[in-house]
DSSP file (Angstrom, degrees, kcal/mol; ACC not computed):
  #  RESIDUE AA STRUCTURE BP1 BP2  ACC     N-H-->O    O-->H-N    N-H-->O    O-->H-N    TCO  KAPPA ALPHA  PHI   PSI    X-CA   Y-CA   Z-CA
    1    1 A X     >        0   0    0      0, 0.0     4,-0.6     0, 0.0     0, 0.0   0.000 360.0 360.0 360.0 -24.0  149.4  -39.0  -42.8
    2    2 A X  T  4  +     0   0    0      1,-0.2     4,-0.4     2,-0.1     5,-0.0   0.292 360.0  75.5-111.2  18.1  149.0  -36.0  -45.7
    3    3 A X  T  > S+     0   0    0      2,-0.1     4,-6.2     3,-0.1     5,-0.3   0.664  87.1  55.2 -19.8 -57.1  150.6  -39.1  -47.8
    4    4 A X  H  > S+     0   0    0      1,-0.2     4,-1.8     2,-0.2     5,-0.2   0.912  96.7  56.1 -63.9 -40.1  147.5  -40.8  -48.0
    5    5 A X  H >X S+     0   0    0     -4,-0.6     3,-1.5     2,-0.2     4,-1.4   0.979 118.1  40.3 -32.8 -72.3  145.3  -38.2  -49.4
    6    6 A X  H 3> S+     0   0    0     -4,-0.4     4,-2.3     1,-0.3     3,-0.5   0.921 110.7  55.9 -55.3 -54.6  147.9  -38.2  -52.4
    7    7 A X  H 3< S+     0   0    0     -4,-6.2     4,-0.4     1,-0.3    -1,-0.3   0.831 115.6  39.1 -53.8 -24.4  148.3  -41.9  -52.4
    8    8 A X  H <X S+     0   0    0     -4,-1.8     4,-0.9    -3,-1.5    -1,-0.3   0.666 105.3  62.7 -94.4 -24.3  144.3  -42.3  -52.9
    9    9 A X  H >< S+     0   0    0     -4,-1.4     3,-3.4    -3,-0.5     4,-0.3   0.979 113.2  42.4 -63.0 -68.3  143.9  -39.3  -55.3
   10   10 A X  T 3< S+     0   0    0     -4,-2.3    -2,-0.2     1,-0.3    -1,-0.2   0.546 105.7  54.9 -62.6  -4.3  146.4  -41.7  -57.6
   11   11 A X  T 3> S+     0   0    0     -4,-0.4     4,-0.7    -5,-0.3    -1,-0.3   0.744 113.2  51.1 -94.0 -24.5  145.1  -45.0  -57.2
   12   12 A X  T << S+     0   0    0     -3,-3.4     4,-0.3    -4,-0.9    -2,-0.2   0.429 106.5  48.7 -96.8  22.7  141.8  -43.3  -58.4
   13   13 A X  T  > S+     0   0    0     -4,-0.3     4,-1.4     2,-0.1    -1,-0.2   0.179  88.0  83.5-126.1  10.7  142.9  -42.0  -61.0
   14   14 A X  H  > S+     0   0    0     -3,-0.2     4,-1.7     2,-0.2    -2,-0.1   0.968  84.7  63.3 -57.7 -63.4  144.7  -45.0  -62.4
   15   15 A X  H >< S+     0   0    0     -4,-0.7     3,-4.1     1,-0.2    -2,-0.1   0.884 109.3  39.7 -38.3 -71.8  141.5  -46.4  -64.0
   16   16 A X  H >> S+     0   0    0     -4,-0.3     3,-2.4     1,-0.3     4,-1.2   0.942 106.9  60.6 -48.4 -50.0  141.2  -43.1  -66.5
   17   17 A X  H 3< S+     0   0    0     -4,-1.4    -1,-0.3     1,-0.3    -2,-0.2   0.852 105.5  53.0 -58.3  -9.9  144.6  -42.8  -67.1
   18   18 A X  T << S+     0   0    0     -3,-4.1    -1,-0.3    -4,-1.7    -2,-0.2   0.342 104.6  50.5-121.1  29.6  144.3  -46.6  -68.7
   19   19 A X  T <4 S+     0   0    0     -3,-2.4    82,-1.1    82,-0.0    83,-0.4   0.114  84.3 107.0-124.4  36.9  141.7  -46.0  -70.9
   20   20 A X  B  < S-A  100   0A   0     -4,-1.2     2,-0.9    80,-0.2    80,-0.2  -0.467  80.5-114.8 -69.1 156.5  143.5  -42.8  -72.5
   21   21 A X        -     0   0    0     78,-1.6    78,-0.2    -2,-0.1     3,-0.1  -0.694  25.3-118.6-111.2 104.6  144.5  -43.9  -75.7
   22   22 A X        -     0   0    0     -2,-0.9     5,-0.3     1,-0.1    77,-0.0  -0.050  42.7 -91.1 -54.4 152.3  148.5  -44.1  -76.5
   23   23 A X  S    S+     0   0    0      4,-0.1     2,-0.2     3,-0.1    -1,-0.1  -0.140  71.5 128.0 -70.0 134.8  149.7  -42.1  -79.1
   24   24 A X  S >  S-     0   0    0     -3,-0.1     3,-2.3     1,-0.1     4,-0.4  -0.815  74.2 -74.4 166.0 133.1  149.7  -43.8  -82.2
   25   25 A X  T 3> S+     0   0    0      1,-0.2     4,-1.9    -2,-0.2    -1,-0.1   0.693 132.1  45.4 -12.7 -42.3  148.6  -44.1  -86.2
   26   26 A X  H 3> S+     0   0    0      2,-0.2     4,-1.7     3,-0.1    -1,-0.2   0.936 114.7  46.8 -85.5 -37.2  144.7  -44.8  -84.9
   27   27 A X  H X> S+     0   0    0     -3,-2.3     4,-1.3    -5,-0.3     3,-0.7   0.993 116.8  49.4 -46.8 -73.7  144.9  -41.8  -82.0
   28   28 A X  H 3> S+     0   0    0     -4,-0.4     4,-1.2     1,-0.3     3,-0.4   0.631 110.9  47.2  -9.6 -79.9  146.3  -39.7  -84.9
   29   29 A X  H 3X S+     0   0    0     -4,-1.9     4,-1.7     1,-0.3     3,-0.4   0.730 110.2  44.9  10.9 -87.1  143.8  -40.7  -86.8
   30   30 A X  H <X S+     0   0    0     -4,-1.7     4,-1.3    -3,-0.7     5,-0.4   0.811 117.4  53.3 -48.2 -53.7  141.0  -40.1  -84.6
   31   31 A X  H  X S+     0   0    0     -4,-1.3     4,-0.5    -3,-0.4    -2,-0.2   0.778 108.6  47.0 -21.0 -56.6  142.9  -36.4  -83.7
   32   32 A X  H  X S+     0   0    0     -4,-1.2     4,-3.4    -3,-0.4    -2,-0.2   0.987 117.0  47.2 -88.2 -71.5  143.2  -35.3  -87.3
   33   33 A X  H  X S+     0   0    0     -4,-1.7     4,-1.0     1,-0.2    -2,-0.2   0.734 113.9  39.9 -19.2 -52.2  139.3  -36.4  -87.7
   34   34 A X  H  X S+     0   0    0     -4,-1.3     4,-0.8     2,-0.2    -1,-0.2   0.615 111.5  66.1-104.8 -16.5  137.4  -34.7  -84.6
   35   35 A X  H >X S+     0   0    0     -4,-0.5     4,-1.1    -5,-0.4     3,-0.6   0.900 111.8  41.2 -59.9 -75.1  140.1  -31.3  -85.5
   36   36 A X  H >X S+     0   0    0     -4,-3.4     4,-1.6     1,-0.2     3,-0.5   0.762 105.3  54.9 -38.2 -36.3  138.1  -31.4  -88.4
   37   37 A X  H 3X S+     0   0    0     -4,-1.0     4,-3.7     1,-0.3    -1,-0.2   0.748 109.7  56.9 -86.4 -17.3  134.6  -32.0  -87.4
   38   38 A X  H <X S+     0   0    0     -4,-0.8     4,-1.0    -3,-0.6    -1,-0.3   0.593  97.7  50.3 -84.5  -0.6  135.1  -29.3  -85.4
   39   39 A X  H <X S+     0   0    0     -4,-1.1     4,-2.2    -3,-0.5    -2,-0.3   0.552 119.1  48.8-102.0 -49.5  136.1  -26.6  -87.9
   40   40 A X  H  X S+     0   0    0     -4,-1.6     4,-1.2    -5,-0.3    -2,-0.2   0.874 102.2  56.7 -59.6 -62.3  132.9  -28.1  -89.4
   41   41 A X  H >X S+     0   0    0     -4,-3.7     3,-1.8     2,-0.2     4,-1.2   0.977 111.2  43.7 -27.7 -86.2  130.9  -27.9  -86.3
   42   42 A X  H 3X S+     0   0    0     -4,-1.0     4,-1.5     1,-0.3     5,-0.2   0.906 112.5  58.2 -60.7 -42.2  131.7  -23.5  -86.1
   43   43 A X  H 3X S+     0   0    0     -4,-2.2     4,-1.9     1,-0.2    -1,-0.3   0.858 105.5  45.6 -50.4 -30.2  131.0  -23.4  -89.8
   44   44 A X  H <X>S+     0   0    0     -3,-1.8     4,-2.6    -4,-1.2     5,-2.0   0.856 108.4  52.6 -65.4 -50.7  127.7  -24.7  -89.4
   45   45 A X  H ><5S+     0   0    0     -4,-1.2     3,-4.2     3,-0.3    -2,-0.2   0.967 117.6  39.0 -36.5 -93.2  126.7  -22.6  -86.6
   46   46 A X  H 3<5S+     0   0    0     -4,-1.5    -2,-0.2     1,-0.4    41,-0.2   0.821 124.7  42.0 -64.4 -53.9  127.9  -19.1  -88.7
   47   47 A X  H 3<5S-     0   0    0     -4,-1.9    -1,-0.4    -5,-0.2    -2,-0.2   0.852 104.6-133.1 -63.6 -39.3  126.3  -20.8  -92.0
   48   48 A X  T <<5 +     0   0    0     -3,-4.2     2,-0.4    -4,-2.6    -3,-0.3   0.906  35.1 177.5  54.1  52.1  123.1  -22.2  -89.9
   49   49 A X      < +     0   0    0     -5,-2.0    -1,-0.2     1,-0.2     4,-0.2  -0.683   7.0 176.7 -76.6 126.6  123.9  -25.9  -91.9
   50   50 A X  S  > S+     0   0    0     -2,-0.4     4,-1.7     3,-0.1     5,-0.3   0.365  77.1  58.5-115.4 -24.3  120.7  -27.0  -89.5
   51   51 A X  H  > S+     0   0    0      2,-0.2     4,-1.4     3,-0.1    -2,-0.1   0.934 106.3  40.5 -81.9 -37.7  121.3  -30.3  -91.5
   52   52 A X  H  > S+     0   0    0      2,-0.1     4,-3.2     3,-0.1     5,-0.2   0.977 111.0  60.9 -67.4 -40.3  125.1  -30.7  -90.3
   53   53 A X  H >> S+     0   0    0      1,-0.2     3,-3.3     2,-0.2     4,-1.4   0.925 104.2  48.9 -37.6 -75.6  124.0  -29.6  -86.7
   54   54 A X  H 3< S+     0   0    0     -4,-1.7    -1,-0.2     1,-0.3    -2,-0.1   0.779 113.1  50.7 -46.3 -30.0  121.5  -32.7  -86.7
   55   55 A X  H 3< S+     0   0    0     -4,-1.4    -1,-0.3    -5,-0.3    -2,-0.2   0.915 116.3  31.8 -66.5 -40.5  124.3  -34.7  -87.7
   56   56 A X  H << S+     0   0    0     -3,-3.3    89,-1.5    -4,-3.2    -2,-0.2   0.879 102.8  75.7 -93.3 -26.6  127.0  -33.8  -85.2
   57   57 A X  E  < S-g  145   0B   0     -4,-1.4    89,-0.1    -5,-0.2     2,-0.1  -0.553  86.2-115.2-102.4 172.7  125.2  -33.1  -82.3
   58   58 A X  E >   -     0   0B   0     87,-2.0     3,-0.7    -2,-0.1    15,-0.1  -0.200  22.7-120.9 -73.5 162.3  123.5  -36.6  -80.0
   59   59 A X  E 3  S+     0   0B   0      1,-0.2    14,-0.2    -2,-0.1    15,-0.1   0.440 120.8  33.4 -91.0  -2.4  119.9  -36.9  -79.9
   60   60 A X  E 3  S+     0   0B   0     12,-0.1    -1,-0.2    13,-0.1    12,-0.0  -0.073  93.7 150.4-133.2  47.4  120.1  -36.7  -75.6
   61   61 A X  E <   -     0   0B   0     -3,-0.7    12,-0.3    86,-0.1    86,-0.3  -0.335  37.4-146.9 -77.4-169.4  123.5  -34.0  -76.2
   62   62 A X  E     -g  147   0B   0     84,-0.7    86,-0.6    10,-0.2    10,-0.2  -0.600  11.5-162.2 166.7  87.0  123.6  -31.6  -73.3
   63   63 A X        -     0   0    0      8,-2.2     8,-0.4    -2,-0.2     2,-0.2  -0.150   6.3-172.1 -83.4 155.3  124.8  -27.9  -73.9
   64   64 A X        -     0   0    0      6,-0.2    86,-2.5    84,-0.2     6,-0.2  -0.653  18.6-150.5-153.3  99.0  125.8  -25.9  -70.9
   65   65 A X        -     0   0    0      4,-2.7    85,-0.3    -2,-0.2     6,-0.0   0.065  36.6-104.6 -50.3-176.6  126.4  -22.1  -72.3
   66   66 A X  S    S+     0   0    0      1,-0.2    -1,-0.1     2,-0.1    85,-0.1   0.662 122.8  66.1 -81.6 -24.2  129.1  -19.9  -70.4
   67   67 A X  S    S-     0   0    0      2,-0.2    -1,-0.2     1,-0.1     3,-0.1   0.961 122.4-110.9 -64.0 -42.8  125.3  -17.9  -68.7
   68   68 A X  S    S+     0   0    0      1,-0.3     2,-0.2    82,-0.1    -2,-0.1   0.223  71.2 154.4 112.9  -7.2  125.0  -21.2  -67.2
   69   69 A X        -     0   0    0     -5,-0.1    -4,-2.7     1,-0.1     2,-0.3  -0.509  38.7-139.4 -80.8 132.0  122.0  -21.9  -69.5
   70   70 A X        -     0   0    0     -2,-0.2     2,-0.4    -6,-0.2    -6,-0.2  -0.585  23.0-175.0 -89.4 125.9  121.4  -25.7  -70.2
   71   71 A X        -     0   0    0     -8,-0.4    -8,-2.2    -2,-0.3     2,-0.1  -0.962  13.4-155.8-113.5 138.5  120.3  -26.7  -74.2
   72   72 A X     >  -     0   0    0     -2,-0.4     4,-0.6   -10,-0.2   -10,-0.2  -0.206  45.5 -96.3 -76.0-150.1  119.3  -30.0  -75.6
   73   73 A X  H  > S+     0   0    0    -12,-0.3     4,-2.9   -14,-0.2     5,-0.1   0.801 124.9  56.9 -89.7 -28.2  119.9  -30.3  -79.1
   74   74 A X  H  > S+     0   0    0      2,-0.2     4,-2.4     1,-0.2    -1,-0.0   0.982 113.9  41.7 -25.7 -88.0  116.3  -29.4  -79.8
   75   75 A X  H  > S+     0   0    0      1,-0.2     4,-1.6     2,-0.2    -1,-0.2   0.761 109.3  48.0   3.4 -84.1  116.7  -26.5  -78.0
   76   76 A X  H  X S+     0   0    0     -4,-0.6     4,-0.9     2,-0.2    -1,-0.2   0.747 117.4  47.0 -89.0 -25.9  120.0  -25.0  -78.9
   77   77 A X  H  < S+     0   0    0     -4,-2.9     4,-0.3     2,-0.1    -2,-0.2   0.909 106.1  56.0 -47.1 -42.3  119.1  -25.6  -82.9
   78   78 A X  H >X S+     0   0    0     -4,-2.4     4,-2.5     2,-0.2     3,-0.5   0.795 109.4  52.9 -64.7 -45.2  115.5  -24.0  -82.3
   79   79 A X  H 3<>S+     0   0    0     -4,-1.6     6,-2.0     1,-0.2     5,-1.5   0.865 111.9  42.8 -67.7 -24.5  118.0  -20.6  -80.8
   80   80 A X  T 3<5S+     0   0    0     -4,-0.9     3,-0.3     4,-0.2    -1,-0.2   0.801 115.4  46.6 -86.3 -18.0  120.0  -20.4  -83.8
   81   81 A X  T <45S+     0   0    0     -3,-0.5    -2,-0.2    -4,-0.3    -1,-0.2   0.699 122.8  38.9 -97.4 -33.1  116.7  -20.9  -86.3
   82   82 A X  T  <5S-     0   0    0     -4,-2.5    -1,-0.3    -5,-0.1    -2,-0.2   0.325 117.8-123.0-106.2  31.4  114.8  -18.0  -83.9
   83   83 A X  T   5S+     0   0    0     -3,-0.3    -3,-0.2     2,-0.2     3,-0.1   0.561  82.5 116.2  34.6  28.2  118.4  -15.9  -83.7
   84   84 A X  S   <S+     0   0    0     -5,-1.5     2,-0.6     1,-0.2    -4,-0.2   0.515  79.7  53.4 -84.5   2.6  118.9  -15.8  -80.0
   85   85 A X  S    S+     0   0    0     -6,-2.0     2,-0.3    -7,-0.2    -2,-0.2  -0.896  84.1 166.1-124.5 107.8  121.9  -17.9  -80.8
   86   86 A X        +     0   0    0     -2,-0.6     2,-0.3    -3,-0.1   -40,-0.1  -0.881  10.8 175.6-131.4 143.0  123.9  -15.5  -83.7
   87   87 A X        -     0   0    0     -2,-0.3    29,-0.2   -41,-0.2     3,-0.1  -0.897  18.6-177.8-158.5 136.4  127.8  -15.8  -85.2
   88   88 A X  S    S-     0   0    0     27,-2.3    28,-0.2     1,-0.4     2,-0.2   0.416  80.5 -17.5-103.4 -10.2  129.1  -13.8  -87.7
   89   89 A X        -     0   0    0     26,-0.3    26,-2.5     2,-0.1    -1,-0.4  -0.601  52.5-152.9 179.0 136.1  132.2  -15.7  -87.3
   90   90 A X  E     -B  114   0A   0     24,-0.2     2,-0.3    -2,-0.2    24,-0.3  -0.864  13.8-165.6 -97.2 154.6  134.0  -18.0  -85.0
   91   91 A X  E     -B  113   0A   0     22,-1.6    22,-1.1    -2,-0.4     2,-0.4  -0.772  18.8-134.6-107.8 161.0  137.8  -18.2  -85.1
   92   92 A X        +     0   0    0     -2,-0.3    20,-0.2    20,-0.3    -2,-0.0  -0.773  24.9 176.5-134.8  86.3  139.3  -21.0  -83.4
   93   93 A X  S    S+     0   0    0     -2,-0.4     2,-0.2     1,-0.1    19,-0.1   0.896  70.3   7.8 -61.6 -47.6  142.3  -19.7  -81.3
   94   94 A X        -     0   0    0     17,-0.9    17,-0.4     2,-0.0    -1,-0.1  -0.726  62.8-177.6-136.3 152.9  143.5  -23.3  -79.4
   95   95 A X        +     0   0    0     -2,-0.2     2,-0.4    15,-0.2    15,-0.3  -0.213   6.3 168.9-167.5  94.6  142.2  -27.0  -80.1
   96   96 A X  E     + C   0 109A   0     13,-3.2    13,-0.7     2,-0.0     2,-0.4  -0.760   5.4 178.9-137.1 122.7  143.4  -30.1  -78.2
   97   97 A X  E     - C   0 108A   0     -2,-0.4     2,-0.5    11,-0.2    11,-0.2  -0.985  11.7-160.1-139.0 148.2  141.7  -33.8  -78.4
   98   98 A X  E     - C   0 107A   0      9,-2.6     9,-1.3    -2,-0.4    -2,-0.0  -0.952  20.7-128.5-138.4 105.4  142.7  -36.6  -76.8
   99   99 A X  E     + C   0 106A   0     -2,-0.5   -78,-1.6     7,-0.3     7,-0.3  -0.102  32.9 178.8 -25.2 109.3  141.6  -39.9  -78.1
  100  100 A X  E >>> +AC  20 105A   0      5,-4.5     3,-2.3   -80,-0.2     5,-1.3  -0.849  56.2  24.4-123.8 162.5  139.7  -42.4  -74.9
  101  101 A X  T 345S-     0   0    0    -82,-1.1    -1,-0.1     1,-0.3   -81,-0.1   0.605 132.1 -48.9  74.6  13.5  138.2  -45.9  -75.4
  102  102 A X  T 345S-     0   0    0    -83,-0.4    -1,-0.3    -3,-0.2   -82,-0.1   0.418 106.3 -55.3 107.7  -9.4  139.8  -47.4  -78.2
  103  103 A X  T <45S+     0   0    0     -3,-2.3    -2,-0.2     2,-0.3    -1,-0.1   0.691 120.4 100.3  83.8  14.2  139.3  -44.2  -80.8
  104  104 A X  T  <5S+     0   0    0     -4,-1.1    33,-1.4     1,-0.2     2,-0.3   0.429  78.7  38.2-119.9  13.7  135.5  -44.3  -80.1
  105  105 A X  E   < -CD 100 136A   0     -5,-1.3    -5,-4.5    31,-0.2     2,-0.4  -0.917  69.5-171.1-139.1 156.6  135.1  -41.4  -77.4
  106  106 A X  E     -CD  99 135A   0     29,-1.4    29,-0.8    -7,-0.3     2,-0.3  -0.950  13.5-146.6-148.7 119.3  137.3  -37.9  -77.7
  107  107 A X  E     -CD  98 134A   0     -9,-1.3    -9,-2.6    -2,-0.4     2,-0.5  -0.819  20.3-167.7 -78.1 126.9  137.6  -35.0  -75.2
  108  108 A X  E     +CD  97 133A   0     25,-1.1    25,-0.5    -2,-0.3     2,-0.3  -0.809   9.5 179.7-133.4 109.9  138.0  -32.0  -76.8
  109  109 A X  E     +CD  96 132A   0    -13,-0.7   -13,-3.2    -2,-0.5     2,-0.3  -0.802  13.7 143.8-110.2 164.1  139.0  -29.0  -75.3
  110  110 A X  E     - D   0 131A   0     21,-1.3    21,-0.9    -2,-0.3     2,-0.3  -0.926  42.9-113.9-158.7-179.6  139.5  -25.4  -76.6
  111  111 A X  E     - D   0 130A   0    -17,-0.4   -17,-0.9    -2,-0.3     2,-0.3  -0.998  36.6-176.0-136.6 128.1  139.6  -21.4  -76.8
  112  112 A X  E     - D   0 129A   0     17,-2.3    17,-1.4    -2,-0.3     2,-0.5  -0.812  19.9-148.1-112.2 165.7  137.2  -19.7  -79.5
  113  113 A X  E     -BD  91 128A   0    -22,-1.1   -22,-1.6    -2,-0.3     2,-0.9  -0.939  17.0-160.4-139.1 110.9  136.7  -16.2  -80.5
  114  114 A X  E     -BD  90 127A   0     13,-1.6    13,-1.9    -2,-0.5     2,-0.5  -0.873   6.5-160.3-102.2 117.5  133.2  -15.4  -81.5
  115  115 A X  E     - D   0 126A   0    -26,-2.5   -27,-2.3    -2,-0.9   -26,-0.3  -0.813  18.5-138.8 -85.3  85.9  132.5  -12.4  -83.6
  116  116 A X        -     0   0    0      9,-0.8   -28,-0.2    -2,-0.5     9,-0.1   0.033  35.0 -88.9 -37.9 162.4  128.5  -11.2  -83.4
  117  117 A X        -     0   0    0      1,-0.1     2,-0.7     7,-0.1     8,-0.3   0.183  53.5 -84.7 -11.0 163.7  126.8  -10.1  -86.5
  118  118 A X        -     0   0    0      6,-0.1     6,-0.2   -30,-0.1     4,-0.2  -0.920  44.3-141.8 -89.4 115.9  126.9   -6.9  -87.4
  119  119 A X    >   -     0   0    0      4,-2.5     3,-1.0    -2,-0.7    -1,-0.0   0.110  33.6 -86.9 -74.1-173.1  124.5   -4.6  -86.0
  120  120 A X  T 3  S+     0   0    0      1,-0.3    -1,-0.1     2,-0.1    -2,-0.0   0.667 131.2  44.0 -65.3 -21.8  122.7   -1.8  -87.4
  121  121 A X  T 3  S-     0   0    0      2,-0.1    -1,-0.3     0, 0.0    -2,-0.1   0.128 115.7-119.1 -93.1  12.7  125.3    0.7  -86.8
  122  122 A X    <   +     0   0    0     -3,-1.0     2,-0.4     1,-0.2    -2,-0.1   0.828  68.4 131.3  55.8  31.2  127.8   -1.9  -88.0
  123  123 A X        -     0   0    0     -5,-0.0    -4,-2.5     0, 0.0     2,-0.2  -0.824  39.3-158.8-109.0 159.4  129.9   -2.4  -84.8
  124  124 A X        -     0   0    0     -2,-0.4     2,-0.3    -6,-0.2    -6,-0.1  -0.700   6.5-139.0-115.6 169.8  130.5   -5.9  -83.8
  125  125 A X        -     0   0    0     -8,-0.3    -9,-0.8    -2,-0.2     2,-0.3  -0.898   7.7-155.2-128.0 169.0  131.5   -7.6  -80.4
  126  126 A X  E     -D  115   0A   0     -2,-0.3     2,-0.3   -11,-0.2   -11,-0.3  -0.826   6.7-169.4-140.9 108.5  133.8  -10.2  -79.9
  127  127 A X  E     -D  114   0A   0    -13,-1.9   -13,-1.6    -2,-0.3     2,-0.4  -0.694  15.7-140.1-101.7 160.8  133.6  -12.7  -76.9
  128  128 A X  E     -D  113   0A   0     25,-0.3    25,-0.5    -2,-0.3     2,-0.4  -0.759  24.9-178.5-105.2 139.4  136.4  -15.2  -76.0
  129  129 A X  E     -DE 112 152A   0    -17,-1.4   -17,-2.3    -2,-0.4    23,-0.2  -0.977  21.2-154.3-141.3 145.2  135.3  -18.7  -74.8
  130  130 A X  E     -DE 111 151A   0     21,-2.3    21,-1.5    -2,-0.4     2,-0.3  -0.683  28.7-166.3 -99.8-176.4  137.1  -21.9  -73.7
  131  131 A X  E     -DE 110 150A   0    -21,-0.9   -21,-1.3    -2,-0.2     2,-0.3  -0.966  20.0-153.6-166.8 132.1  135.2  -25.0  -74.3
  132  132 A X  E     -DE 109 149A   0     17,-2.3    17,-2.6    -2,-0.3     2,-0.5  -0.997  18.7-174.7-106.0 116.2  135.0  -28.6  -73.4
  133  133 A X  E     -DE 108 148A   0    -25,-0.5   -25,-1.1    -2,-0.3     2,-0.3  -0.880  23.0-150.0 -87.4 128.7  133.5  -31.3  -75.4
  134  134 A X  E     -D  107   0A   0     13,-6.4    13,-0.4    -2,-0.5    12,-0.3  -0.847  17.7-171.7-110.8 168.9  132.8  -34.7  -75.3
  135  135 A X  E     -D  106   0A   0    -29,-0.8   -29,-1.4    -2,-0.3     2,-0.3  -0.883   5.2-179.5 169.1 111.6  132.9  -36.4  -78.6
  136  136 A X  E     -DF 105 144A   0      8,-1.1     8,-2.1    -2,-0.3     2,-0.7  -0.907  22.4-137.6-129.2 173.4  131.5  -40.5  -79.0
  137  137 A X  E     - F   0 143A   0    -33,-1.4     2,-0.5    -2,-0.3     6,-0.3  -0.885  14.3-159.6-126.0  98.1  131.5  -42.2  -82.1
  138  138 A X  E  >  - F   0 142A   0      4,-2.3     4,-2.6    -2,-0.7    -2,-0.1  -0.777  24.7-125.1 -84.6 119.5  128.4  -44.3  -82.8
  139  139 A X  T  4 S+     0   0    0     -2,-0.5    -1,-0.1     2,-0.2     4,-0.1   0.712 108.9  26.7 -75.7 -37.9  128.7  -47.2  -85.4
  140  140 A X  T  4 S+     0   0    0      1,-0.1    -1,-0.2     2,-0.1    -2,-0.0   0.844 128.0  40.4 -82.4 -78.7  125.7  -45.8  -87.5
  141  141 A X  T  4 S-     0   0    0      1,-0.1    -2,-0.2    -4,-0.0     2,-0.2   0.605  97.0-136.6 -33.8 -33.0  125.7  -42.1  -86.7
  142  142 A X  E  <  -F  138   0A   0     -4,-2.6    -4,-2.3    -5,-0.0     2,-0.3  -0.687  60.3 -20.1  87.2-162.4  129.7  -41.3  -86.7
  143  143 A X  E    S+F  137   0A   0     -6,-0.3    -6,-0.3    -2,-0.2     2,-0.2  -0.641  77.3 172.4 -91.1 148.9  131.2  -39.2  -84.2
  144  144 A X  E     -F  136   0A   0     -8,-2.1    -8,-1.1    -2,-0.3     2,-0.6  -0.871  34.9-102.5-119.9 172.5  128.6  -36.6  -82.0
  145  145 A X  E     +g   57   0B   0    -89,-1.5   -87,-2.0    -2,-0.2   -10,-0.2  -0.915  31.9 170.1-116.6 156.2  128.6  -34.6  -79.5
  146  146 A X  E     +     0   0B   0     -2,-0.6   -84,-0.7     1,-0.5     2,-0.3   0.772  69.5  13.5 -98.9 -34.1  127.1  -35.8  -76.5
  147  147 A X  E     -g   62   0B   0    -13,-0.4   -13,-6.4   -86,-0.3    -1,-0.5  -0.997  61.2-177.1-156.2 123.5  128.1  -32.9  -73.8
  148  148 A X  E     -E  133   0A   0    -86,-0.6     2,-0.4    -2,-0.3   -15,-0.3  -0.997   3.9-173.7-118.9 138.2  129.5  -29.4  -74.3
  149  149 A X  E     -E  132   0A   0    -17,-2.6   -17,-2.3    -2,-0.3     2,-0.5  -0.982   0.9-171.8-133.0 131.4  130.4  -26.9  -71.9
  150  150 A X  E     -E  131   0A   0    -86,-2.5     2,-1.0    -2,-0.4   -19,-0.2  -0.871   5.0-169.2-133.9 135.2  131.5  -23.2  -72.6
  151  151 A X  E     -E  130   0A   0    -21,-1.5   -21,-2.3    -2,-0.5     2,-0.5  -0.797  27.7-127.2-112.9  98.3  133.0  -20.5  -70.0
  152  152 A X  E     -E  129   0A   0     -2,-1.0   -23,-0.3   -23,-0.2     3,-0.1  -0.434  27.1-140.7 -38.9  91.4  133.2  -16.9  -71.4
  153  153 A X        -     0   0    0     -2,-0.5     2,-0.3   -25,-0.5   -25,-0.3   0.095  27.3 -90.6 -33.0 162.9  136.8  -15.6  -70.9
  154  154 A X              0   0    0      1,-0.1    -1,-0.1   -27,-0.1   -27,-0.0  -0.858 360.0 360.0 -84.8 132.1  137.7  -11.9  -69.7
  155  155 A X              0   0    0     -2,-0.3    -1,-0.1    -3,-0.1    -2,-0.0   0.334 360.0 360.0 -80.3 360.0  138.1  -10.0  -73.0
């Protein structure tokens, strides 16, 4: 009987595992690509590029900070433009994507270390976040993101 659980966990989890995409020049490819755009993506942020933001993120994307607080893209641009959303610098400790769908959708998960501004007394903070991403590639637009999620580590 405590088979069956296990035997039904894996039969549903067959489907996802076949449309992961085997490793190969076009994964690669796609890897090498969305590494980048994401290194591009935290520059923008710390730069405030409001013109790459519009580019990378989806018109219906769907932010979920580590508070729990939900941003479109509307939204979570509008916080960096009124500075409730501030980086003096992200670093990008860990960075893992895995290719779905052909090389047109991308999971990306990771660990960041964001570094506030410097305040008036010049001290900074630094919070750790891991981070999940969803990543699709739309034939006009290029790749966006559709859905992010970030969870504040213990310093």
């Amino acid at each position: 009987m405590k088979k069956l659980p296990l035997l039904l966990a894996i039969l549903l989890a067959l489907p996802l595992l076949a449309l992961a995409q085997a490793p190969g020049p076009k994964a690669a490819a796609v890897v090498t690509e969305i590494e980048a755009l994401e290194r591009q993506r935290f520059a923008a942020q710390v730069k405030k590029d409001y013109a790459f933001l519009e580019k990378a993120f989806a018109d219906d994307l769907v932010y979920t900070h580590g508070s729990g607080v939900q941003n479109t893209k509307a939204e979570y641009i509008q916080s960096i433009k009124d500075g409730k959303s501030q980086y003096g610098k992200i670093d990008i400790d860990a960075l893992n994507v895995r290719p779905y769908n052909d090389g047109r959708t991308a999971v990306v998960n990771g660990t960041i270390r964001i570094t506030s501004p410097p305040q008036a007394d010049g001290s900074t903070s630094v919070a750790r976040i891991k981070y999940v991403v969803v990543q699709i590639k739309d034939k006009k637009k290029g790749w966006q993101v559709v859905l992010w999620q970030a969870q504040k580590q213990a310093s």
